[in-house]
C-alpha positions in Angstrom: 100.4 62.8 142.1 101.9 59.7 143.7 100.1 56.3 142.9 98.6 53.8 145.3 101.4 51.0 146.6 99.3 48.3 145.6 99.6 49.6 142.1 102.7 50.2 142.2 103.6 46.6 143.2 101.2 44.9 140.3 103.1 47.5 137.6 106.6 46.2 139.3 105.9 42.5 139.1 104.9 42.6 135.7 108.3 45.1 134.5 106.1 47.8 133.8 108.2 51.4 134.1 105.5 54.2 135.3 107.5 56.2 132.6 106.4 53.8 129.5 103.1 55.1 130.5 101.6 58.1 128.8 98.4 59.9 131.4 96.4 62.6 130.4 93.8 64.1 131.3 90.6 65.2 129.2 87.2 66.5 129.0 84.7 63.4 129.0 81.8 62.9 126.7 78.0 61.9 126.9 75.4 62.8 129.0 76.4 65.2 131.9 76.0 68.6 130.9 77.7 71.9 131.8 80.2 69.3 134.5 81.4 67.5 132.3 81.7 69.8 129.5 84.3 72.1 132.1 86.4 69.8 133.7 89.1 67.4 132.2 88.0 64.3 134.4 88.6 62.0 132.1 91.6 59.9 132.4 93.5 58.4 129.4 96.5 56.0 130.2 98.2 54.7 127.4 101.1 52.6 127.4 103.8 53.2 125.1 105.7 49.8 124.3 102.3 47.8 123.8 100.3 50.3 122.9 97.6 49.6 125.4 95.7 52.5 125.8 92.4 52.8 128.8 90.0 55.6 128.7 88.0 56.2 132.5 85.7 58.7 132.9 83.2 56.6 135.8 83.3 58.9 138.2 82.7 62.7 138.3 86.3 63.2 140.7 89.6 63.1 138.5 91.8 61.6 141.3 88.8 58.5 141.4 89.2 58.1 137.6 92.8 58.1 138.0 93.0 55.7 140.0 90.4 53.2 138.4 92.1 53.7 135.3 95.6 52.8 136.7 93.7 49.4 137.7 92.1 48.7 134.8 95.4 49.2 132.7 97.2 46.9 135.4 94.8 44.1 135.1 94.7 44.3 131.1 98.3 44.3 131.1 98.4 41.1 133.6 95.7 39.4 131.1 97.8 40.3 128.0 101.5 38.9 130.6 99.2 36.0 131.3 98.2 35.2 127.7 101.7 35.6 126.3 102.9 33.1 128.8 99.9 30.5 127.7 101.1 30.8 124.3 104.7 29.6 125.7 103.6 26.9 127.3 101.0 25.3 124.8 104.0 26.1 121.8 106.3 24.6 124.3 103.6 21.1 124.9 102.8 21.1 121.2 106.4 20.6 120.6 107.0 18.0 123.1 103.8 15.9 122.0 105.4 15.8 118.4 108.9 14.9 118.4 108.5 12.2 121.9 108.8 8.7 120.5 105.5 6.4 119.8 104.7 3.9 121.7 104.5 0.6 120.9 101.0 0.0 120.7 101.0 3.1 118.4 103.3 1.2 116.1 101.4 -2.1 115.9 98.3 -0.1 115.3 100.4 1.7 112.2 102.2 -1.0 111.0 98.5 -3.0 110.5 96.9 0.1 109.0 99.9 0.2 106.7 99.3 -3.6 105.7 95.4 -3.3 105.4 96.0 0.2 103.2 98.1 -2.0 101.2 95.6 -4.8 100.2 93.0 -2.0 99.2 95.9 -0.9 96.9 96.9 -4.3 95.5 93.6 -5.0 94.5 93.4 -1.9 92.3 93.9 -2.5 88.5 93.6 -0.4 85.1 90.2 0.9 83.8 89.5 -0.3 80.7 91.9 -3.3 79.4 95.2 -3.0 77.5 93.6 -1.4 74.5 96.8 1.1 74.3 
C-alpha cells in the first residue's frame, strides 16, 4: 500500500526512512464482538531506531487505521525532533549565560557583599576564653 504524499513529506523532513519503520497489522481488542474478533484492523507502527511504537484501532476499516496511525507516529516523532532541539538550545543559552562576563554593576554589588560578609566574619571570636 502506497502512503499519503503529505505523509510522506512530514516523515522526509524529519529524516525518517519508511524502512526504519516496522507496520503490522493485528486483531484489536475491547468491545466489538464477532468484527473485531475476525479481522486484523488494528494497526501497529513501530519505529525501529527510537523505538517509538503507535497502536490505532479507531476505526472499523484497516486502510483508515493505517493511515491515522501513520499520523499519529509522524506527529510524535515531530514532538520528540522538536523537544530534542529545545534541549539544544536551552544547553546552548545555559552555557552562554555562564561563562559571558559580569557586568559592572554585578561587580560593585559583589565586591560590597564581599566587604559586608567580611565584617560579620571579623567580629566572630572563640567560645569560651583561652582556657586551653
Amino acid at each position: 500500500m502506497q502512503l499519503p504524499t503529505q505523509i510522506s513529506a512530514r516523515l522526509a523532513a524529519l529524516g525518517v526512512s519508511l524502512a526504519d519503520v516496522e507496520e503490522r497489522f493485528i486483531r484489536g481488542s475491547g468491545p466489538g464482538g464477532q468484527k473485531i474478533n475476525k479481522t486484523s484492523s488494528t494497526v501497529c507502527l513501530r519505529h525501529r531506531p527510537t523505538g517509538l511504537e503507535v497502536r490505532c484501532q479507531r476505526e472499523r476499516s484497516q486502510s483508515a487505521n493505517r493511515e491515522l496511525a501513520w499520523t499519529e507516529l509522524c506527529v510524535k516523532l515531530e514532538e520528540r525532533f522538536r523537544s530534542t532541539l529545545a534541549a539544544k538550545v536551552e544547553a546552548r543559552e545555559t552555557e552562554r549565560r555562564r561563562t559571558r562576563q559580569k557586568s559592572r554593576g554585578q561587580k560593585v554589588r559583589m565586591i560590597v557583599a564581599k566587604k559586608h560578609r567580611a565584617k560579620h566574619k571579623a567580629n566572630r571570636g572563640r567560645v569560651g576564653g583561652d582556657s586551653w
